[in-house]
N, C-alpha and C positions, 0 to 999 in steps of 0.2 A: 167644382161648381164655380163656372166665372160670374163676375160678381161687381155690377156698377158702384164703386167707390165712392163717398165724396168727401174729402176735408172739410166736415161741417163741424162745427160745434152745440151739439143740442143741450149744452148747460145752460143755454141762454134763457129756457125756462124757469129752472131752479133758481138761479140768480135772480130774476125779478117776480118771483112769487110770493118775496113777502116776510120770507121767515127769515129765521137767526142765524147769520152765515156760519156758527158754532153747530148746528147740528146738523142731524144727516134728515136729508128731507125724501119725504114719501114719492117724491115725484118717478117714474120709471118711465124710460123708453128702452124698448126692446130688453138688453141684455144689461143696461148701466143705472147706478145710482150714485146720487151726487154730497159729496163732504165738503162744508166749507165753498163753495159753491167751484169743486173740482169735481169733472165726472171721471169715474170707476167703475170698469167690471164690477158687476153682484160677485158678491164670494158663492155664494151657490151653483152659480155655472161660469166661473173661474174663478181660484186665487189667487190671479194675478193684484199686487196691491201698488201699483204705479197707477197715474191719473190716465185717462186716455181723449185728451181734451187741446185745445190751440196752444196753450202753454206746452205740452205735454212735447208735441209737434218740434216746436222750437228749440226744446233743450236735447231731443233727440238728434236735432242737427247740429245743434255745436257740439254733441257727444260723435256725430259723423267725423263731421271737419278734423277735431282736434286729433281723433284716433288716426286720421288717416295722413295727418300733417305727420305726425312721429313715427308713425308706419312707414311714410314714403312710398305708397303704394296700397291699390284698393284689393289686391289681394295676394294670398302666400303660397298656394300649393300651383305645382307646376304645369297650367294650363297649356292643354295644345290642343285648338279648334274643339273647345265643346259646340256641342247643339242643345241641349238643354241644359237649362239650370235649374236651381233652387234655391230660394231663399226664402228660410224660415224664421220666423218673428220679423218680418220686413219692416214692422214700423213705418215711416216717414215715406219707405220706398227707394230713399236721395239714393243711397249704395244703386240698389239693383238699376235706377235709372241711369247711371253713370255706368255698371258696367254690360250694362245695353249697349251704349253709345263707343264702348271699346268693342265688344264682340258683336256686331251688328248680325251675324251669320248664326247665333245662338240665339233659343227662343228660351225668355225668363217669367219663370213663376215666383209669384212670393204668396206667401201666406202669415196669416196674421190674425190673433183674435180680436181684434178691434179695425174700426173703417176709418185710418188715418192715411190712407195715399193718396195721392191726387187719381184725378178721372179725367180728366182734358188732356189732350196734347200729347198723349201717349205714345212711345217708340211702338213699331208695329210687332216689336219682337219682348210685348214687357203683356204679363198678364198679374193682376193679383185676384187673391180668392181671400173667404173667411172661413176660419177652420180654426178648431180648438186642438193644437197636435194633443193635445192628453188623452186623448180620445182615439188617436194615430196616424198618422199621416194620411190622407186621402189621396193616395195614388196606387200603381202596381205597382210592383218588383220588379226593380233592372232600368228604371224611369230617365233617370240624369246622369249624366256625366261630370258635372258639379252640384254637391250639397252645402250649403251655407246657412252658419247660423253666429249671431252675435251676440251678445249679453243675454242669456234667457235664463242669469242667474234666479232672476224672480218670478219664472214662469215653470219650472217644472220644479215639482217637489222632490226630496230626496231620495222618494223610494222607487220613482220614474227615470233616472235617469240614464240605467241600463238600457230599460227598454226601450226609452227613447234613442240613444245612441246607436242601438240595434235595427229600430224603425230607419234611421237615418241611414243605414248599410244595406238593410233590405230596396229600399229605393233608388240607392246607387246603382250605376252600371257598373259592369264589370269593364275594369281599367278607370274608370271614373275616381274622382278625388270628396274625401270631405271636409271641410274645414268650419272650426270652430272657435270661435274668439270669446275669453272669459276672464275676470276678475273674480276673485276671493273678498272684495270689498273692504281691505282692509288697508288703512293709510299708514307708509312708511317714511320713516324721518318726521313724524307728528311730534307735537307737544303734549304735554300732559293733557290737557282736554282735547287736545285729539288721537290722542293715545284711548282714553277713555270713550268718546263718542264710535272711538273705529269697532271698539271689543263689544259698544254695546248694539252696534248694529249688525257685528257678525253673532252674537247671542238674539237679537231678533229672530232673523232669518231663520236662524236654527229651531230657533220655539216654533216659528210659524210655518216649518218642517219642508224649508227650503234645504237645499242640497250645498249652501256657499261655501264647506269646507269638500263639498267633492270636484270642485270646477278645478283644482289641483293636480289631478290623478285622473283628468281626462284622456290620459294618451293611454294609461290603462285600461280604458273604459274599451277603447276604441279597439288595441289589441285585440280584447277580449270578444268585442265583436266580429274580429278575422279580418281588421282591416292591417294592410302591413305597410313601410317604408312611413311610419309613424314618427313626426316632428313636432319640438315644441321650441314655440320661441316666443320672447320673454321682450315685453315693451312696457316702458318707462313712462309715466307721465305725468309731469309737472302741477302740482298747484300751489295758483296763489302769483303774484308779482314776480317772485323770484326767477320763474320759468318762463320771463316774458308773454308775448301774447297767445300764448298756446296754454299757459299756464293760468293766465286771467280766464280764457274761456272753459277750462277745466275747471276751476275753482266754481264759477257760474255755473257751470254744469251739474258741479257737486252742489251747492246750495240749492241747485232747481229742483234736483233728482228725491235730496233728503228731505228738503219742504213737503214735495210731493207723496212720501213716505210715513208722513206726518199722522195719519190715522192709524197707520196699520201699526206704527210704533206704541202709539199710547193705549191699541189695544191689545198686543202681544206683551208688552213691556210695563204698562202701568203707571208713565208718565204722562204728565198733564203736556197739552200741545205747548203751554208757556215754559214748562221745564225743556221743553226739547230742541224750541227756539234757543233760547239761552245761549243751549251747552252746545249746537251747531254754530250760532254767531261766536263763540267764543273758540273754538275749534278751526274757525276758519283765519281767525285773526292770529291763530300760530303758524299758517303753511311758511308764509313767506322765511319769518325768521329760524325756521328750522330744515327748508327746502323741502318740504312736504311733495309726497305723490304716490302713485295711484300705479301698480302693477297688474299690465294685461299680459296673457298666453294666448299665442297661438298654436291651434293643434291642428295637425296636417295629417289625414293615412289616406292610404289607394285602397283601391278593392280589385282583389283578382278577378 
């Protein structure tokens, strides 16, 4: 279902309705309700607990930029003249519009449960839709030539991710590639409080029956779906000063992303939002002095 887009912000109601930017307010459009005046998917028809709002937007693109700065390239499996894409959790869109503007001869889908891509000025070969993949991909069998997906460590729960993996093969073409980009969310070379903050965000996750310790064992997944000439590879990334400017917009990144995480924590975890500020400002003021950062995987298989 193609689907007119627009990078609107409908928080703008919540926000000037009055009430105490501490609580969740009754206000509803369509699918979102708003905390602190960030709007969220309902948990009812998604778990997703990320904000999906103009902030939201922004930190999704310097988490673009920065991953693609240390990447040194918008992608990893070994592309020869696709015609169709995919890209699933699109987010912002920025990726797929860029790799429109490299493969001009390839037509790109993205999808996405929320309406954060732009709608003007569209390449003629860029389509987005809204679709909850939980639910399973909306397309046939044998669809693309490339399948793409990036951080959707907060979007599928643990006990989907087979079948998601498998959805994402079933869609493939045959000879077609899929690639998958994911962290385990956990910060290495941290300091004590961010040694602390990392373990209690991956014990979130886990309560709130997110999959963050299976984004590890992806290449397993993928075997196990029949995809073969199955690659992982392992990128580094900086936070904090130490790591120069790749490393300040990382740090940014992480304080936007964990802010943003901020309700879901204190109700899977049982922290007050002021405990959680705290022990994140004081977690981020150890990256630099300990070189702090953040380990991404790439996974790469073909399909016969």
């Amino acid at each position: 279902m193609s689907v007119n887009l627009s990078r609107s912000n409908s928080s703008d109601g919540a926000a000037s309705s009055g009430k105490k930017s501490n609580s969740k307010s009754t206000t509803r459009s369509e699918a979102f309700s708003y905390v602190d005046g960030r709007r969220y998917h309902n948990e009812e028809d998604c778990p997703y607990p990320l904000p999906n709002d103009l902030t939201e937007i922004d930190r999704l693109d310097i988490q673009h930029y920065s991953i693609q700065h240390v990447s040194g390239r918008k992608h990893h499996a070994p592309l020869d003249n696709p015609k169709r894409a995919l890209d699933i959790g699109t987010g912002t869109g920025t990726w797929m519009l860029e790799m429109a503007a490299d493969f001009p001869d390839c037509e790109f889908l993205g999808l996405d449960v929320a309406p954060l891509q732009p709608t003007v000025v569209l390449p003629q070969n860029c389509k987005f839709e809204l679709a909850n993949i939980l639910e399973g991909i909306p397309h046939p069998d044998n669809q693309f030539d490339y399948v793409h997906h990036r951080l959707l460590i907060a979007a599928i729960p643990k006990n989907q991710w087979q079948s998601y993996v498998e959805d994402c093969v079933r869609v493939c073409a045959s000879g077609g590639w899929v690639e998958m980009v994911e962290t385990n969310g956990n910060i290495y070379n941290s300091g004590e409080v961010g040694k602390q903050f990392s373990e209690l965000t991956v014990k979130a996750f886990l309560a709130g029956g997110f999959g963050i310790d299976t984004v590890d064992h992806l290449d397993d997944l993928m075997r196990d779906a029949g995809l073969q000439d199955v690659t992982v590879e392992e990128l580094q990334i900086p936070l904090g000063k130490w790591g120069g400017r790749v490393g300040e917009l990382f740090e940014k990144n992480y304080r936007m992303g964990l802010t943003g995480l901020t309700p879901f924590f204190t109700n899977v975890c049982g922290l007050t939002k002021e405990e959680i500020t705290i022990m994140l400002e004081k977690a981020i003021a150890e990256f630099s002095e300990h070189h702090a950062y953040i380990r991404f995987r790439v996974y790469t298989g073909r399909k016969l």
